[in-house]
C-alpha positions, -999 to +999 in steps of 0.1 A: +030-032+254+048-042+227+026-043+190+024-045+154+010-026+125+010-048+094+005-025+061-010-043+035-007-038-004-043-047-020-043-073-048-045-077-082-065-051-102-088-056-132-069-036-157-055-046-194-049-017-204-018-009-182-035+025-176-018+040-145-048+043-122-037+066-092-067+078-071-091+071-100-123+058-083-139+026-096-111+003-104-119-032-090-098-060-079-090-089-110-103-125-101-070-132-090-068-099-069-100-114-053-082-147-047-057-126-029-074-111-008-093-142+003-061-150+011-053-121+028-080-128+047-074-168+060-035-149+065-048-127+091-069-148+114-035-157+132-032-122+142-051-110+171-070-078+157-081-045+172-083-024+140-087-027+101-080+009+087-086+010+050-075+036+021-107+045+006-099+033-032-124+003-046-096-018-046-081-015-010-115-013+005-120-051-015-089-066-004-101-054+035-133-074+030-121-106+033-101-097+066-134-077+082-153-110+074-128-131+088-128-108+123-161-090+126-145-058+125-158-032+110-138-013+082-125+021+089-116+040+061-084+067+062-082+089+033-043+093+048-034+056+035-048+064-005-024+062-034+004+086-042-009+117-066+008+120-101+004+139-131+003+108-152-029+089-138-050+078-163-027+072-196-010+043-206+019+031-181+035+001-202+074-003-206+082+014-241+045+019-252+035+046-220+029+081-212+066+087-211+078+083-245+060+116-253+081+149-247+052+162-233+059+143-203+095+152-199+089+185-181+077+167-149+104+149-148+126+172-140+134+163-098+132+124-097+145+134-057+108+147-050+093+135-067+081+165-094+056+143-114+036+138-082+031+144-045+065+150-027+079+116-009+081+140+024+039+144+022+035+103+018+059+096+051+040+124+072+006+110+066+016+075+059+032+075+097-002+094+109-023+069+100+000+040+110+001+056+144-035+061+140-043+029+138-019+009+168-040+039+188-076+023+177-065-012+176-054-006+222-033-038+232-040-057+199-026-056+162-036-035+134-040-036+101-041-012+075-042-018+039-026+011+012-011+010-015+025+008-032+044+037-034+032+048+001+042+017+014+073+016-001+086+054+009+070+045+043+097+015+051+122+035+031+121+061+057+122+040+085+149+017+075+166+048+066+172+042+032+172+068+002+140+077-010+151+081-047+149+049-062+142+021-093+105+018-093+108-018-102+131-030-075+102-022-049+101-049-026+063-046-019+041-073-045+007-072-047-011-086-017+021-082+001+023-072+039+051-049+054+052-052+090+060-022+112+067-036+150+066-014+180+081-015+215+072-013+247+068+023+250+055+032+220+086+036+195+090+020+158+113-008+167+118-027+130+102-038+104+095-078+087+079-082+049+063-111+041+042-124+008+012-147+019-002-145-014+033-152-032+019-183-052-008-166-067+018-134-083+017-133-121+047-151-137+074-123-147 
């Protein structure tokens, strides 16, 4: 039968600083991230749900919370769905005032096609598509949800929609709290994919 896995970027993180957080452990949703995934959570009760598969980051595992309350599922967490590596996690991210104005940092730069500053888009599709798969397995005749974060996401959809994989960081189409749809047919087989933003009123003003 015919399904859908809807990948889920978590909400709003607590973090002033701009520091680019990566797979750090302990960095917690804002109190607008939690107001996202509340609403993440009232979002999902439309959708008929047989699995809730969670990157293991303090931030993905919060925005799931909501969601597990709102269907008495339990959460299962895939270390396949966790942020992207890169070299740069941990130091100051911000536009003009970051990591990257030091030469330092040029020498990852060198192939933006892989990427050479982190783990290699090719690594992010393979076990991006695992777990997706993964999950429309555990969730039988029923939806699934995952939640990531993203860069995954974004490679993920790139891939599919068959789109180049080397691209402007900031032309993403994946906000915070954001869910990117991946549909399936009837035998099995990615058939499209939908994006939608049920927390769109509560993204900071650009």
């Amino acid at each position: 039968m015919s399904s859908t896995v809807h990948v889920v970027r978590h909400g709003e993180v607590e973090n002033p600083q701009k520091i680019l957080y990566g797979r750090q452990p302990g960095w917690r949703l804002s109190v607008r991230g939690q107001e996202m995934a509340s609403t993440l959570g009232e979002w999902s009760k439309s959708i008929n749900l047989g699995a809730l598969h969670v990157s293991p980051l303090q931030r993905a595992q919060e925005t799931a919370a909501p969601i597990s309350k709102a269907h008495s599922i339990d959460i299962h967490t895939d270390e396949r769905l966790i942020e992207a590596a890169n070299v740069f996690e941990g130091k100051p991210f911000g536009i003009g005032d970051g990591v990257l104005k030091h030469p330092s940092a040029w020498r990852h730069l060198y192939n933006p096609w892989k990427p050479s500053w982190g783990e290699p888009y090719e690594e992010q599709i393979n076990r991006m598509l695992a777990a997706i798969f993964d999950a429309k397995k555990a969730a039988g005749e029923k939806d699934a949800i995952v939640v990531s974060h993203q860069l995954p996401i974004w490679i993920l959809r790139s891939a599919i929609e068959g789109r180049r994989l080397l691209h402007d960081p900031r032309k993403r189409e994946c906000t915070l709290a954001s869910v990117t749809s991946i549909h399936f047919d009837d035998e099995g087989l990615i058939s499209g994919t939908s994006y939608s933003e049920p927390a769109a009123h509560l993204l900071p003003k650009k």
